[in-house]
N, C-alpha and C positions, 0 to 999 in steps of 0.2 A: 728537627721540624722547622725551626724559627730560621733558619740559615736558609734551609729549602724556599721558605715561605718568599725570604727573601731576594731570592735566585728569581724567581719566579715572577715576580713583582716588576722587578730589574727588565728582564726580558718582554714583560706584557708590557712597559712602559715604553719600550722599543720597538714597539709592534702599534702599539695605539699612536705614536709620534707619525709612525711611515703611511700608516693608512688612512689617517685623518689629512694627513697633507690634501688625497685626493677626494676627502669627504666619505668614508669609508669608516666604517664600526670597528671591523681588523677581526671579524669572530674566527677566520678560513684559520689566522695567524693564532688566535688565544687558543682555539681547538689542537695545533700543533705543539704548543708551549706545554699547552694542561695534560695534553698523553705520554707528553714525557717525564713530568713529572711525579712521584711516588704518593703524592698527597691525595692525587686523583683515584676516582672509583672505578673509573674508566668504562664506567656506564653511562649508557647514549644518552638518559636523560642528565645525569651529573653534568655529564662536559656540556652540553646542552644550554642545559637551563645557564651554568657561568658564562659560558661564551654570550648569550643573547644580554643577561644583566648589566656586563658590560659594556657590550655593545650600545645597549640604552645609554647609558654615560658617555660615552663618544663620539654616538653619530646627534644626539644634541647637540656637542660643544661644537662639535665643524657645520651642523647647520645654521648657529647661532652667528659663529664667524663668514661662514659663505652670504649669509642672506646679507648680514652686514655690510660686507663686503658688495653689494649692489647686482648679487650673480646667479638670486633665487627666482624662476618665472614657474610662477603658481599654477599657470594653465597647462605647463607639460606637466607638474608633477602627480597634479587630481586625478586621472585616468588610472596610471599605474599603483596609485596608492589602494584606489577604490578597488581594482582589480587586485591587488596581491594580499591585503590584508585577511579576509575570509579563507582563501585558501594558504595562507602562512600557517593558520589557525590547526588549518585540516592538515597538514602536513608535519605540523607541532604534535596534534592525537594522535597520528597515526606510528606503529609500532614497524616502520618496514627498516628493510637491510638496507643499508647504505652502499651495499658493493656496486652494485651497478649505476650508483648516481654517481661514484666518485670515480667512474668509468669517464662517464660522461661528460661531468663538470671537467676533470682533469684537460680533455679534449678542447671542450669552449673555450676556457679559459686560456689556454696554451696559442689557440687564433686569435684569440680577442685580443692578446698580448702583442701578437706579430702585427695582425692588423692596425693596431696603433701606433706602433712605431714607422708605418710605412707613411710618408707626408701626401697631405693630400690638400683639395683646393674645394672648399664645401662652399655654400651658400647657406648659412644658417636661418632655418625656418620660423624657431623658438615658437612653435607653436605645435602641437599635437593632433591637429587635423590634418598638416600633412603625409602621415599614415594612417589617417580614423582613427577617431576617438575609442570605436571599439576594438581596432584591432592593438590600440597599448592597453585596453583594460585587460584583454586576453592575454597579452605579453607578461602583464603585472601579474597574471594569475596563475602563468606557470614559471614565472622566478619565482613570486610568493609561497609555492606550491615545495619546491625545489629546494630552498630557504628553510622551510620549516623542517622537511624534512631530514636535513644536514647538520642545520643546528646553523646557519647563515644569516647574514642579514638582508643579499642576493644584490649587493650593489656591484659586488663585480661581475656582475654578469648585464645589471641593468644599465653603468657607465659607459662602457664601449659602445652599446646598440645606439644611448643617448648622443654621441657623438661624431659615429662615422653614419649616423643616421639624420645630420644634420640638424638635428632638434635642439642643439645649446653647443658652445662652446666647453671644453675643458672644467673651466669653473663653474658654468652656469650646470653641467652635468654632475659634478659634485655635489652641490646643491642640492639639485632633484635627488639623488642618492640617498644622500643623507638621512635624508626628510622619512625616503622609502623604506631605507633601513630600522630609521627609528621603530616606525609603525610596525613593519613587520617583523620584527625582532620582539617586540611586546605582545602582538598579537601571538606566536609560533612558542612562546614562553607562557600563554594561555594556554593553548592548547595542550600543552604537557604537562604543567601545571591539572589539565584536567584527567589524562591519562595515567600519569605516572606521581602524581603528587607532589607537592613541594619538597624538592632536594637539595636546595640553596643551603649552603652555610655559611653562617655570618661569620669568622674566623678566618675564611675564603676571598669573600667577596668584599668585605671593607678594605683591607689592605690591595688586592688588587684593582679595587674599584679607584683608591686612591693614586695607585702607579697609572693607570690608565688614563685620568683626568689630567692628570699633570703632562704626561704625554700628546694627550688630546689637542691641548692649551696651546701647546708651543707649534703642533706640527700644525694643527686646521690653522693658526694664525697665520703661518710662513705661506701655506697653500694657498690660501686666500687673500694675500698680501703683496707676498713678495716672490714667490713662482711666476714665472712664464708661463703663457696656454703649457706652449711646446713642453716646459718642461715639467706641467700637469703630466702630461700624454704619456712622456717618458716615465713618472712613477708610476703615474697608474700602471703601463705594460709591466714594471720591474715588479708590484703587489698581485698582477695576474703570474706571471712566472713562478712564483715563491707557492702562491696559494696553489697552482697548479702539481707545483713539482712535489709540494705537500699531500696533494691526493692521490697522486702514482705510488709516491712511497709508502701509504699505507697497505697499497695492493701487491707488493713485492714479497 
């Protein structure tokens, strides 16, 4: 068990280094580590609820670094927050099958990944009026919605739109990410918490929370430091790819 533990630790600390580069939680990634592992119950709130806990640890430390970093702008990130956190909530209660979101997501994600990698010539808006105000709360309310229900923090889904959407740069989409994940990753962790009770085990979650952090630390620093936009762009696509090809293989 203590070797396992330790396997496991290793790997989510590899997993929180790659995702936090682009301001990301990594839950797509701890949800794939945790069902292969034997320690797991492999019950949707089990992986769940770990995945989100972490998550909280991580998408702090790369928000803490991005904002730092000079690449946080408050006014995109309030719309999508305010919009995904109550339905994170409702998606966290709700008891549904995940087969056909992991249908779906597999799909987004697998474009969202192409379409970053193809170069493009934006004019950055950094402002979230120009798509209305309402219609990113509605956006925030069906990643927040999607997120919950998965067990996500739904920032890969929310980073691509943020950038080939003109709305921030690379880092400054990070940022907004982060921030989004934090929230709804706590909020979606309520919600099952309210459904399914507390299933957190500290035995679990201390030692991974600590591979996690430390991972956090080094990748959101590199990301918000010393990355290129461009080669923001390029991880981010390589953490859609990974998370993507993660949810077809469950369906196989």
């Amino acid at each position: 068990m203590g070797t396992e533990v330790a396997l496991v630790s290793f790997a989510l600390l590899i997993v929180a280094m790659l995702y936090s580069s682009v301001g990301h939680g990594g839950a797509s990634g701890y949800l794939a580590v945790m069902s292969l592992a034997t320690i797991a119950t492999m019950e949707a709130a089990w992986l769940k609820q770990h995945a989100w806990s972490l998550n909280l640890v991580v998408s702090a430390i790369a928000f803490y670094h991005f904002r730092k970093g000079g690449h946080h702008i408050i006014r995109v990130s309030i719309p999508f927050v305010l919009g995904g956190v109550p339905f994170a909530f409702l998606g966290g209660y709700l008891a549904i099958d995940g087969g056909a979101y992991d249908t779906i997501l597999s799909v987004v994600l697998l474009l969202a990944a192409i379409r970053l990698v193809i170069p493009q010539k934006t004019e950055r808006s950094n402002d979230s009026k120009s798509h209305g105000f309402l219609f990113c709360v509605l956006l925030g309310m069906g990643i927040g919605f999607v997120s919950g229900v998965v067990g996500i923090g739904g920032g890969v889904l929310l980073s691509p739109f943020l950038i080939v959407s003109s709305l921030g740069s690379p880092k400054e989409a990070s940022a907004t990410s982060a921030l989004f994940i934090w929230f709804n990753s706590l909020s979606g962790m309520i919600g099952s918490f309210a459904s399914s009770g507390v299933v957190l085990e500290a035995w679990t979650v201390l030692p991974f929370a600590t591979a996690v952090f430390t991972g956090a630390w080094f990748g959101s620093r590199y990301g918000s430091e010393s990355a290129s936009e461009r080669g923001v762009s390029v991880l981010l696509a390589a953490v859609l790819m990974v998370a993507a090809s993660k949810r077809a293989l469950v369906l196989i």
